[in-house]
N, C-alpha and C positions, 0 to 999 in steps of 0.2 A: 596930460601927455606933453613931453618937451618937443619943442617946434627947431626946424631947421632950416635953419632960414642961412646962414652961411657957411658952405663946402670946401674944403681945403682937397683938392685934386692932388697929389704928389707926383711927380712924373722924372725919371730918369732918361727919359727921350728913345727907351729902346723899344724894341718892336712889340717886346713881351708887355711893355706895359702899358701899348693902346687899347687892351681889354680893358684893364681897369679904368682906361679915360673914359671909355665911351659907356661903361656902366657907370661912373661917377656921373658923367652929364646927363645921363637918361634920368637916373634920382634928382638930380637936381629939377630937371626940366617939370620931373612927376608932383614932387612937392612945392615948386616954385621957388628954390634957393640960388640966388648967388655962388660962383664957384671962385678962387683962388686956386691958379693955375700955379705950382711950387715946383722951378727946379733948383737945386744946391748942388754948386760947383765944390767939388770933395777936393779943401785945398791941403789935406794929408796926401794925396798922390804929389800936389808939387813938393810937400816937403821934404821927400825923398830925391830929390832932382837936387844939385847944385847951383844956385844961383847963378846965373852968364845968360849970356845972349839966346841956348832953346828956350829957359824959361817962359820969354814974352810969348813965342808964338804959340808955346802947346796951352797956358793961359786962353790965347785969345781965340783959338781952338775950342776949349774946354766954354767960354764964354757963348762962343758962336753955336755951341750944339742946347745948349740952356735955352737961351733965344729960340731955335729952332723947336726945342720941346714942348717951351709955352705958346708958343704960336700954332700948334699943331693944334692944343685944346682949346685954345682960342679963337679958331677957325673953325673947328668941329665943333663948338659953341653955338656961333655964330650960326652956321647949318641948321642946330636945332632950337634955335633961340631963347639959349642960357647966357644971361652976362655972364662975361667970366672976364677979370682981375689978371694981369701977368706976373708973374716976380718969380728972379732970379738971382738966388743970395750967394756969399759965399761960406764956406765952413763944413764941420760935419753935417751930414744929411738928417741922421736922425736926431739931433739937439734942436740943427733947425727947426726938422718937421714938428719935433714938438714945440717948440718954443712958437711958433706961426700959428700952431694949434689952439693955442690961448686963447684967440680973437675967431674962434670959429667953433659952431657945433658939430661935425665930423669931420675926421680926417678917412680919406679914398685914396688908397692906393695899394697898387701890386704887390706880388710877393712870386716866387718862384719855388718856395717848400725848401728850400736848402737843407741838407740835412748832415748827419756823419761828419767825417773829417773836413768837408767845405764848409759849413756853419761854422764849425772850430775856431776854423782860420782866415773866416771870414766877416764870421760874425752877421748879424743878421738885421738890417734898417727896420724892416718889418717889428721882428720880433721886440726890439726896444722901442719901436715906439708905442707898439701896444701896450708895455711894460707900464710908459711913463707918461701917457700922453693925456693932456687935461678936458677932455674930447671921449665921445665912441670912437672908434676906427671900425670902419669895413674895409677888409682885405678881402681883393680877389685872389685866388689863387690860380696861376697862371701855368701851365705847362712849358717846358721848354722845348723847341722840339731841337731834333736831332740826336 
């Protein structure tokens, strides 16, 4: 049976996808695996912005909420005493996630079911990297409320 010994946690830092954290470190904790805490600053939103002076702040904005993501599972790590790993890249989310998947036996992270015309034109993190990822992936499935 293949052993898992390092978790690649994905985290977007939003509310919906502290289920998936806190089920990613509960597996790790159960099996005894190292976790890689992964947020990916999506730097297609700045490419649509013009170069000038907002750029740096929404940047270091977009930086500071990263940080704040891995640290959440970092700390909630810490609580149930799982090392857990930070990094915060930049680029597509889902090339990232796979591309970090490489050096890890699962990748954990959320999804929110998108479906219809918002999948369309949104397209979906999730869905590609199950597609392409050199890894199992467990996806939670997250409700959104509202």
């Amino acid at each position: 049976m293949e052993e898992f010994k390092r978790i690649l946690i994905a985290t977007d830092g939003s509310e919906y996808t502290k289920t998936a954290v806190e089920k990613g470190l509960s597996l790790a904790k159960l099996i005894g695996a190292k976790v890689t805490a992964l947020y990916v600053i999506d730097m297609r939103s700045l490419a649509m912005i013009p170069p000038d002076e907002i750029t740096t702040p929404i940047y270091e904005i977009m930086r500071r909420e990263g940080e704040e993501a891995v640290a959440y599972v970092e700390n909630l790590g810490k609580s149930m005493g799982v090392e857990v790993e930070t990094v915060v890249l930049e680029g597509n989310p889902a090339e990232e996630i796979i591309r970090l998947g490489k050096d890890h036996d699962m990748i954990v992270m959320g999804t929110l079911g998108k479906s219809g015309l918002e999948r369309l034109l949104m397209g979906s993190v999730a869905e590609k990297v199950v597609r392409h990822a050199p890894c199992p992936v467990f996806l939670i499935r997250v409700k959104k409320e509202g």
